[in-house]
C-alpha positions in Angstrom: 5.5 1.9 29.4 8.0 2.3 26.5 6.2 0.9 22.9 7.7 -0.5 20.5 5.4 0.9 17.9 2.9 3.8 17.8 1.2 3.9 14.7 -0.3 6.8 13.8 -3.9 6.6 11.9 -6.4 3.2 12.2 -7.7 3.5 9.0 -8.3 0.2 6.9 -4.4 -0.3 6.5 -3.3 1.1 9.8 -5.6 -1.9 11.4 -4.4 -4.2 9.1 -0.8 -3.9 9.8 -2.1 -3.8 13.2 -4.1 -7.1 13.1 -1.3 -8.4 10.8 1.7 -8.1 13.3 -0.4 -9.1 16.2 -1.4 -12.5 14.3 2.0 -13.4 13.1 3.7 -12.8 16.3 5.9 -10.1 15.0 4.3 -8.0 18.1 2.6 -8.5 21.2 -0.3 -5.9 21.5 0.7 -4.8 24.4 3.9 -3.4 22.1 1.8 -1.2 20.3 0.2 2.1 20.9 -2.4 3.0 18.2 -3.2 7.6 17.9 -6.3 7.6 16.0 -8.8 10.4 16.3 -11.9 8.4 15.3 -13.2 7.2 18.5 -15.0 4.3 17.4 -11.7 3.1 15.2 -10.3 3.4 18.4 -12.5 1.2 20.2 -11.9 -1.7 17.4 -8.5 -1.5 18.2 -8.3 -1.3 21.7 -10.4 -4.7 21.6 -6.8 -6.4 20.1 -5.8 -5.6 23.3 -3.2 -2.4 22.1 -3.1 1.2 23.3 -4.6 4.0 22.0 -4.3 7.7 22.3 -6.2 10.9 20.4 -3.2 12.6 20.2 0.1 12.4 18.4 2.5 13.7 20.3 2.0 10.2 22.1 3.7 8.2 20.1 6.8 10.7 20.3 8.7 8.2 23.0 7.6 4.8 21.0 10.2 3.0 20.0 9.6 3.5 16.0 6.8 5.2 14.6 4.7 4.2 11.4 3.0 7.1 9.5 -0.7 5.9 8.6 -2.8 9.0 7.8 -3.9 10.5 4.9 -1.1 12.9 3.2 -2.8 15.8 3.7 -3.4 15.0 7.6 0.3 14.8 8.1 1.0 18.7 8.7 -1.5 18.7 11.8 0.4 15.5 12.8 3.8 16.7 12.4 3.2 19.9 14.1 1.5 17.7 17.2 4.7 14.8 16.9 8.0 17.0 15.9 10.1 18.1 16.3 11.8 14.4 17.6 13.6 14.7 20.2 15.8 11.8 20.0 16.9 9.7 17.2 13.9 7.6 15.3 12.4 5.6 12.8 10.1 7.0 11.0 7.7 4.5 8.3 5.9 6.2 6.5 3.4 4.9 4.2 1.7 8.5 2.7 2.2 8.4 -0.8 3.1 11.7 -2.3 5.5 12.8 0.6 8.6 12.5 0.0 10.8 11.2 2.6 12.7 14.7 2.7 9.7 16.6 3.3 9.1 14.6 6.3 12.4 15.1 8.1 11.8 18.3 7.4 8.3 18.6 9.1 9.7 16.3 12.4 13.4 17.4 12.7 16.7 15.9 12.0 16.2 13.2 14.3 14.1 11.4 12.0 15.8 8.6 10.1 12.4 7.9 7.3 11.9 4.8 5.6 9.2 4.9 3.2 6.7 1.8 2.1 4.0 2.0 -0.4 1.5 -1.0 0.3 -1.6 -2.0 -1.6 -5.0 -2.9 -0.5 -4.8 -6.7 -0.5 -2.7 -6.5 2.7 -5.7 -6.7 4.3 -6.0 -10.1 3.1 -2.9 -11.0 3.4 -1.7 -10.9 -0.1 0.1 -7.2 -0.2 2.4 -6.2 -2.3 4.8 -3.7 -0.2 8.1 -1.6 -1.7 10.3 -0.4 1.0 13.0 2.1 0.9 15.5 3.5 2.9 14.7 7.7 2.8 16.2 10.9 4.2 18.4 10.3 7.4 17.8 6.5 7.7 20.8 4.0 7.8 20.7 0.3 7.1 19.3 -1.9 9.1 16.2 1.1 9.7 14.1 -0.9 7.5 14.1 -4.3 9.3 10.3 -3.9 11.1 8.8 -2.4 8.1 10.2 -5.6 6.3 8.7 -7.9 8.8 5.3 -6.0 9.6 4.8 -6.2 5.7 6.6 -9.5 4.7 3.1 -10.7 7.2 0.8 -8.8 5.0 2.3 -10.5 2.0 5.5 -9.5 -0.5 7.9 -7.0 0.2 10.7 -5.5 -2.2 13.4 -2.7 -1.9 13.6 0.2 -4.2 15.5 3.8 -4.5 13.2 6.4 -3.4 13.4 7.7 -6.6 11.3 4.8 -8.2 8.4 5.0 -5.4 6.3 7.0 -8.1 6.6 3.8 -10.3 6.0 1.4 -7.1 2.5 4.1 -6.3 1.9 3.3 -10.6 1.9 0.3 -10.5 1.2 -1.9 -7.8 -0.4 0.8 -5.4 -2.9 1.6 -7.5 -2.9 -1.7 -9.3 -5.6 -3.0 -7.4 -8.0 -1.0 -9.0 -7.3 -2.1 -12.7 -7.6 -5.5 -12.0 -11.1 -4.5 -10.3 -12.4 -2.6 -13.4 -11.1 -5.9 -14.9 -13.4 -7.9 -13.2 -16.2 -5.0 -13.6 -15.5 -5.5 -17.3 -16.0 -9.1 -17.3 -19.2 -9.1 -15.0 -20.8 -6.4 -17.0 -20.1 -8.1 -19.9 -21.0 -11.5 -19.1 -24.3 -10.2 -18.1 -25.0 -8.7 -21.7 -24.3 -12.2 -23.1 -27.5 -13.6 -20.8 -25.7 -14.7 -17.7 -27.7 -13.3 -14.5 -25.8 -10.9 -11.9 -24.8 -13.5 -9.6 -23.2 -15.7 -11.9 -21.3 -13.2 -14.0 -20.1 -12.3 -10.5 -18.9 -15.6 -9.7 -17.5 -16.4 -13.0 -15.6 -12.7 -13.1 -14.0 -13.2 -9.3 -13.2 -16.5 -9.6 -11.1 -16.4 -13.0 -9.2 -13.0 -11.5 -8.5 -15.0 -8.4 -6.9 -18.1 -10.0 -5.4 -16.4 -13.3 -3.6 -14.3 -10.3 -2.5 -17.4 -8.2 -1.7 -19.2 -11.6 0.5 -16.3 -12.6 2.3 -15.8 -9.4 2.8 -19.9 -8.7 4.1 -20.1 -12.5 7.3 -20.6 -14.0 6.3 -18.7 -17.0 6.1 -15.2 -17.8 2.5 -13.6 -18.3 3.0 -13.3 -22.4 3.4 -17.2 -22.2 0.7 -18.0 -20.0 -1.4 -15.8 -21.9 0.1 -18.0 -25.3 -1.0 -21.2 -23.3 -4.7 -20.3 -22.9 -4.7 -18.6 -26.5 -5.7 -21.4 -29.4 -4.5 -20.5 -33.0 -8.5 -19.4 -34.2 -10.0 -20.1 -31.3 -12.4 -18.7 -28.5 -9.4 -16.4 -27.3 -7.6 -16.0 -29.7 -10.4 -13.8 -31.3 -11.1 -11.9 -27.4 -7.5 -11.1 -27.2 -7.5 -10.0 -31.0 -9.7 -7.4 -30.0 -7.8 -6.0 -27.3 -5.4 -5.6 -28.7 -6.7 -3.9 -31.8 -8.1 -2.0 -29.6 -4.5 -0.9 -28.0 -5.3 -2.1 -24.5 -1.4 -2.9 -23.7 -0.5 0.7 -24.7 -3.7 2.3 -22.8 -2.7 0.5 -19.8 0.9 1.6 -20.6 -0.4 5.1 -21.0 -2.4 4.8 -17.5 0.4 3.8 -15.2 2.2 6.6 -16.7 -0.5 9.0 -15.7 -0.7 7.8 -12.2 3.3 7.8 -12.0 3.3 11.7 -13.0 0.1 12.6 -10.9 2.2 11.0 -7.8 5.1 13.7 -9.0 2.5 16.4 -9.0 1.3 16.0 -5.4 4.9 16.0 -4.0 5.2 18.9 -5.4 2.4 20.1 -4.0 3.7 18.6 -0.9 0.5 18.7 0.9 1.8 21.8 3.3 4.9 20.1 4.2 7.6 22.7 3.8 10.5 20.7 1.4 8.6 17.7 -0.1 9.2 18.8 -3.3 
């Protein structure tokens, strides 16, 4: 049977685009074929009803195949799956490799289109930049749109920006957790117990974020709508930014945009990623 997809790696985003396509009708599971070396992760997804394989080189005659594996994993996988035989979409999902260095690895049939996710696709609320990379033509990136556009928002960028996407809303996800660690830890230290500190912390990160995206207004004037001239926040935000949190955040993303340009030139093994 021909597939329409073979992903390759069931880690936690591999079944959530999994689970997420299946749910939303994009795919029927008996469309997918699932390579995952983990045998129990293969179990969980062969109970969606999908295909699964150990090996790689079994999704080489799948229609289009989606890259899911850690970055350093892909030269064992590349050297199971290329070189392609025939024309193919590749999706590739790795951050650090650059689209380049993965037509190199799998041969000039490749036509890569590279997406850089986030964690809260697996709750439906993703944040996915998509672009068209080395040997792809337009129109290559019309599944990757839909598999993520049902894991939440999607974008297009030049590859050259990915480092900034990775920055930014790749790793995003974990500022706004030490965010909420922040707030928790300090809510306890004012006398709050554990549980509610928890409660208070998740809850305001959950609807300042639905607030934000379901507003009008930019962040600086939400922020100026919450923020009384000598009041309670006014004095909290006084110290933050005394403090320079805008610029250490600033100064973060940064860091995490230039270690991104560090591993691709490291290229994890893959012969021209750099």
């Amino acid at each position: 049977m021909g597939y329409r997809l073979g992903i390759i790696g069931a880690g936690n985003m591999g079944q959530a685009i999994v689970r997420g396509s299946i749910a939303r009708r994009l795919l029927a599971s008996q469309e997918v074929l699932v390579v995952e070396i983990d045998p129990a992760r293969r179990r969980e997804v062969a109970q969606l009803g999908c295909a699964t394989d150990g090996e790689a080189s079994s999704a080489a005659g799948c229609g289009e195949i989606l890259l899911a594996v850690k970055p350093q994993s892909f030269p064992a996988v590349a050297a199971s799956l290329g070189p392609l035989p025939e024309p193919k979409v590749i999706i590739s999902i790795m951050a650090g490799l650059s689209s380049r260095g993965i037509r190199d690895a799998l041969g000039d049939c490749a036509r890569v289109v590279r997406v850089m996710p986030n964690t809260p696709c697996r709750v439906g609320a993703g944040m996915a930049a998509i672009c068209l990379g080395a040997g792809a033509r337009p129109g290559d990136e019309a599944l990757a749109t839909a598999l993520f556009g049902a894991l939440g928002k999607t974008t297009t960028v030049d590859e050259a920006m990915m480092h900034a996407v990775t920055a930014t809303s790749g790793s995003g996800p974990a500022y706004v957790f030490l965010l909420a660690e922040a707030m928790e830890t300090a809510a306890v230290r004012l006398g709050l117990d554990a549980v509610t500190a928890r409660l208070l912390a998740r809850q305001t990160v959950l609807g300042a974020g639905k607030l934000l995206c379901e507003s009008d207004l930019e962040a600086a004037d939400l922020r100026g709508t919450v923020t009384s001239p000598g009041g309670t926040t006014e004095a909290a935000v006084a110290v933050m930014l005394k403090r320079g949190m805008p610029e250490v955040i600033c100064d973060a993303i940064t860091a995490a945009r230039d270690r991104g340009r560090e591993l691709e030139e490291e290229g994890f093994g893959v012969r021209g990623s750099g």
